[in-house]
Legacy VTK file of the C-alpha trace (Angstrom):
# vtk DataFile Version 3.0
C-alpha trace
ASCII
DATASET POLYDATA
POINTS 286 float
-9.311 5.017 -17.563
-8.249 1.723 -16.794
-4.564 2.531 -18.755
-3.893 4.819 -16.296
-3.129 2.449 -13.402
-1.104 -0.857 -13.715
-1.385 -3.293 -11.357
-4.258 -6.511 -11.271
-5.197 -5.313 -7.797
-6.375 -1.975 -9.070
-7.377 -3.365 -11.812
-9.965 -5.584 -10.306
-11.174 -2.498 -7.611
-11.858 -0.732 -11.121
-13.435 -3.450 -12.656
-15.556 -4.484 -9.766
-16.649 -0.645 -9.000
-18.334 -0.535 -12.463
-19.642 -3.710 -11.761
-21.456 -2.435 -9.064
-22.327 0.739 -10.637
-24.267 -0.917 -13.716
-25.647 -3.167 -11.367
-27.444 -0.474 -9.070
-27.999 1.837 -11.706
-30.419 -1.182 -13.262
-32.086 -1.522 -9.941
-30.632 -5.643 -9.952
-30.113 -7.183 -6.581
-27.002 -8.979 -5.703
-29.329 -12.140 -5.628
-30.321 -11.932 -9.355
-26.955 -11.286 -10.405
-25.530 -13.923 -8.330
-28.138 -16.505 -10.088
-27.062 -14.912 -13.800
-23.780 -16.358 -12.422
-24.744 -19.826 -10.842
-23.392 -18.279 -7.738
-23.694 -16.873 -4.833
-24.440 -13.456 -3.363
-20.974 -13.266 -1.597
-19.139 -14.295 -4.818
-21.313 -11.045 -6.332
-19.518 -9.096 -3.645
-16.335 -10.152 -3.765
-16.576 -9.045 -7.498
-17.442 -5.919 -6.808
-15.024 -5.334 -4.212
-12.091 -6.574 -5.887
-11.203 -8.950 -3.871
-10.549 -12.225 -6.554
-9.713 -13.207 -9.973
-12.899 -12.991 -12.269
-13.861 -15.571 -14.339
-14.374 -13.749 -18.008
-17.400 -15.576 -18.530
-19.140 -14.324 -15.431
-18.482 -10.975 -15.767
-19.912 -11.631 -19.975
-22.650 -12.939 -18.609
-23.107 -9.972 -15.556
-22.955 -7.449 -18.714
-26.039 -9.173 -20.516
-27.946 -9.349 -17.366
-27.031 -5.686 -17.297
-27.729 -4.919 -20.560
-24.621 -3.668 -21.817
-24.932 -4.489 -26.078
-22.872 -1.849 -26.740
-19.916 -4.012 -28.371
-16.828 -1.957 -27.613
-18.173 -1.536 -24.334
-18.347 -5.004 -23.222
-15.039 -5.224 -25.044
-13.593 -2.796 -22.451
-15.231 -4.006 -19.798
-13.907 -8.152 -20.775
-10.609 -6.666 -21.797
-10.256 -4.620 -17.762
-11.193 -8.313 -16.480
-8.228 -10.112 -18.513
-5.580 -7.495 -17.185
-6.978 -7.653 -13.881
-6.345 -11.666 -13.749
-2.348 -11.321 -14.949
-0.383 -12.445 -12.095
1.943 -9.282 -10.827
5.415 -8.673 -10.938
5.599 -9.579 -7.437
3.778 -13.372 -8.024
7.299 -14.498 -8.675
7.723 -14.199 -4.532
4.227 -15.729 -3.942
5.967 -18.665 -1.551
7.468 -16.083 0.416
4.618 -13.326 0.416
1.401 -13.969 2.634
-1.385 -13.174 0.362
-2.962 -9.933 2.347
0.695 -8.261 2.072
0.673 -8.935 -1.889
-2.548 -6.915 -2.311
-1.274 -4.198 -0.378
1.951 -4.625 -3.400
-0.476 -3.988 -5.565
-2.098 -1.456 -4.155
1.286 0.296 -3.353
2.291 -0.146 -7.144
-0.519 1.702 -8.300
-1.038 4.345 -5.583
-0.909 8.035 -6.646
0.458 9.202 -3.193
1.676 7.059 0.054
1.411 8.720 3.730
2.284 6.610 5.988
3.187 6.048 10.317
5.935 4.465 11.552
6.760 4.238 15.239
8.813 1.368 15.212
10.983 1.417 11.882
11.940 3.086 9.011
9.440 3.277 6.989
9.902 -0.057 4.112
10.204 1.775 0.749
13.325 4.114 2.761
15.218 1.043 4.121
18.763 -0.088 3.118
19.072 -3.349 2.322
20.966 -4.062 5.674
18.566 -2.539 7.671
16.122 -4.557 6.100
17.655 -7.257 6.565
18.165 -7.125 10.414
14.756 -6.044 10.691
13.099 -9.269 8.513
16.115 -10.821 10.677
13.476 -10.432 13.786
10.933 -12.619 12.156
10.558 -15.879 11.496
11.876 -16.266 8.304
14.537 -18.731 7.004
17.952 -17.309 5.656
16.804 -17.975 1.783
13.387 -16.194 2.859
14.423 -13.769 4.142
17.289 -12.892 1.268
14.066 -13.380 -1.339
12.317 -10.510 0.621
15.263 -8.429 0.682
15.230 -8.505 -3.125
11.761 -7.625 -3.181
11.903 -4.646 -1.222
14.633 -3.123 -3.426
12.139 -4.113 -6.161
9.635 -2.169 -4.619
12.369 0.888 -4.179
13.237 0.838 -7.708
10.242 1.071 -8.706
8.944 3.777 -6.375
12.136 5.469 -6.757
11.250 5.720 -10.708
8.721 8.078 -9.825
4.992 8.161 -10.491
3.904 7.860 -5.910
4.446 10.507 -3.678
5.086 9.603 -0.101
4.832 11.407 2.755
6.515 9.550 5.869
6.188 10.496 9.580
8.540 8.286 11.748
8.989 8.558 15.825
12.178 9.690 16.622
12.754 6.626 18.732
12.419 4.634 15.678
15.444 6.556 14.458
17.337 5.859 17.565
16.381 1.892 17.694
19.865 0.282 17.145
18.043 -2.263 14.046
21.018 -4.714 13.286
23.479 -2.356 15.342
24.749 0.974 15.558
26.691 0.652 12.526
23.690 -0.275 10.287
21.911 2.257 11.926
24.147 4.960 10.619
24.610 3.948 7.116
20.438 3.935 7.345
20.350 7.462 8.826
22.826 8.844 6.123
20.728 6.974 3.875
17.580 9.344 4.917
19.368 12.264 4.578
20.547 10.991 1.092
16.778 11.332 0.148
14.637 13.460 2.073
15.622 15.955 -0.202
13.842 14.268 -3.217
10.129 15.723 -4.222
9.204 12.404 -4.201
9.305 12.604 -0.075
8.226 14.429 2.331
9.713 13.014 6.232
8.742 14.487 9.008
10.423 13.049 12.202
7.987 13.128 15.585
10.562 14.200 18.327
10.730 12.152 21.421
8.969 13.060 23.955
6.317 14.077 22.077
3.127 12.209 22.320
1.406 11.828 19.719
-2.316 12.628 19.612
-4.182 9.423 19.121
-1.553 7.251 16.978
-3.159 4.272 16.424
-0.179 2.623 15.858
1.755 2.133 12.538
-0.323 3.206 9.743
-0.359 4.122 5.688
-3.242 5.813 3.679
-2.713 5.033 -0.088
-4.447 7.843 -2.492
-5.397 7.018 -6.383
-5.368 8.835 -9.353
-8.661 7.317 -10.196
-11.719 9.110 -8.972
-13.268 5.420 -8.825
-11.142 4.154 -6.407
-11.607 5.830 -2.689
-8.683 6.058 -0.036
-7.731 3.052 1.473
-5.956 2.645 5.066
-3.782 -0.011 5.158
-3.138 -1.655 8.696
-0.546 -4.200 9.358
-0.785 -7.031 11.753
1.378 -10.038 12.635
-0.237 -12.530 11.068
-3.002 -10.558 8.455
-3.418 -6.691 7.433
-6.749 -4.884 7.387
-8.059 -2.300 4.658
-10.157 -0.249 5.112
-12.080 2.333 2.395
-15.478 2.881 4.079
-15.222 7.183 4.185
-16.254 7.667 7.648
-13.145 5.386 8.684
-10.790 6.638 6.335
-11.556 10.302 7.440
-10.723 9.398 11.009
-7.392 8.218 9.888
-6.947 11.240 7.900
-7.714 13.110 11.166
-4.822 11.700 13.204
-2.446 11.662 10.204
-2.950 15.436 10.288
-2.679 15.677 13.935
0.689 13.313 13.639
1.744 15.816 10.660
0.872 18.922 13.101
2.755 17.312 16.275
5.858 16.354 13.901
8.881 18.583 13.334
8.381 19.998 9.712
11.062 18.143 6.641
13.548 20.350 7.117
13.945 20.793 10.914
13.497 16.946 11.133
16.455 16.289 8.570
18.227 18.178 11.740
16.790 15.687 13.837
18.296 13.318 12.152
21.985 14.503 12.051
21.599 15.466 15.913
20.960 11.227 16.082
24.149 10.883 13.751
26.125 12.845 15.642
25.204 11.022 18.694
26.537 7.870 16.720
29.850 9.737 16.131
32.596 7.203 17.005
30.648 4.392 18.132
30.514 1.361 16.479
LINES 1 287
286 0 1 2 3 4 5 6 7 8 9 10 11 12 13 14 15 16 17 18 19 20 21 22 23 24 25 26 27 28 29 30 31 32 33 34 35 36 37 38 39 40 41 42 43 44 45 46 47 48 49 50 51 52 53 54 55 56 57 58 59 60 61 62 63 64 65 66 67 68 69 70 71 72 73 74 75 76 77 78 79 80 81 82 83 84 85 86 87 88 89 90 91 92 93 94 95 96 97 98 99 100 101 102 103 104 105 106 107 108 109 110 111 112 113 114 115 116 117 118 119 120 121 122 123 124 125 126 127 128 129 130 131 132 133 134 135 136 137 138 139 140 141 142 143 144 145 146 147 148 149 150 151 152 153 154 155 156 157 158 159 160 161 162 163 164 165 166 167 168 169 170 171 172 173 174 175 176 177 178 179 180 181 182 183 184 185 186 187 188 189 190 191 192 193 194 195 196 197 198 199 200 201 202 203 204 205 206 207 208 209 210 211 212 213 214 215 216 217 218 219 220 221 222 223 224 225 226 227 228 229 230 231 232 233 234 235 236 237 238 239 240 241 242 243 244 245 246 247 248 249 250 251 252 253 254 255 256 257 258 259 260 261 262 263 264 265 266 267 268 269 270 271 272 273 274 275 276 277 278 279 280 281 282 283 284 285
């Protein structure tokens, strides 16, 4: 199961969903496996959510609390925690990267299908490099920063470009129209949209201004896995942090007004017109 996805963050939700599983399914509290561990309740449930590198020991001594003699079973089970404490591709940009945005990396590298809300910019993995640029240019990043995060977007591009994640985009027209590093960069981004929107890798679906949208709760992606043990999680992005979220009842809400943004949106191909009504708009300016 655990070959089927590659990154450490999935890696660790997989591991610590088992956890869990063997835990409950033995009727132990997260008190008596916290003291098989010398630790404490909250390190139990930051196990089991995923949320840290596990020590191999711990998670040895969790499956003897548990029970598990089977040897090739606990083999599996130490072997899913040694993969899941590699360092990512991406750990070569840690001094650049805030941590919450390189679990969301990993999450995004490992992601069966991406639909996500823009109503500011183009949506990250559709960006040229210039327009990323200008728009990392509106932060407060330093030149060499923000040249290292350029690289790692096209990372992430080449990557998602390979194939393997679907993604399903819906971007406010005004978005579209927002002059990001001038009308020239603008362009070369729009004809860069075009460029792709025809790839079954992407569906983009262009909300038309003045259409409001029913309950956008501002910018927002839902990441779907291959792996039945791993729910939907909503990823939301603020200055300074990012929430995720994977409790059902709030992921179905999100679902909810994705569909409603989907509904309100001009389908791929009339919003591909969209998009060359912009460009011919731009005609001759500079």
């Amino acid at each position: 199961m655990a070959d089927a996805v590659g990154g450490p963050t999935v890696l660790r939700l997989l591991l610590g969903a088992q956890l869990r599983r063997l835990r409950e399914a033995r009727g132990i509290s997260a008190h008596d496996a916290a003291r098989a561990i010398r630790g404490s309740e909250s390190k139990i449930s930051r196990i089991e959510l995923g949320r840290n590198a596990v020590r191999e020991i711990d998670i040895a001594d969790l499956l003897t609390l548990y029970g598990i003699a089977d040897k090739a079973e606990r083999e599996q089970l130490l072997s899913l925690a040694s993969r899941a404490n590699q360092p990512g591709w991406w750990h070569r940009y840690h001094d650049v990267l805030p941590p919450w945005f390189q679990a969301y990396i990993g999450l995004e590298e490992s992601a069966q299908s991406i639909r996500s809300y823009d109503a500011q910019f183009v949506p990250g993995l559709l960006q040229t490099e210039e327009y990323a640029a200008a728009v990392l240019a509106l932060g407060d990043f330093s030149l060499d920063e923000a040249d290292r995060l350029v690289v790692l977007r096209k990372e992430r591009q080449r990557r998602f470009a390979a194939g393997g994640i679907h993604l399903w985009a819906i971007v406010d027209e005004t978005a579209l129209r927002r002059p990001i590093g001038g009308l020239g960069v603008l362009r070369r981004q729009l004809e860069q949209l075009l460029a792709v929107c025809a790839q079954p890798w992407l569906a983009l679906q262009v909300t038309p201004f003045p259409m409001v949208s029913h309950a956008a709760p501002g910018s927002f992606s839902i990441l779907r896995f291959a792996d039945p043990d791993l729910p939907d999680m909503v990823y939301l992005e603020q200055l300074t942090s990012a929430t995720y979220i994977d409790k059902r009842p709030d992921v179905e809400l999100y679902l909810l007004s994705m569909e409603r943004l989907s509904i309100a949106s001009a389908p791929p191909a009339k919003s591909a017109d969209i998009i060359r009504d912009i460009l011919g708009h731009l005609e001759g300016t500079s």
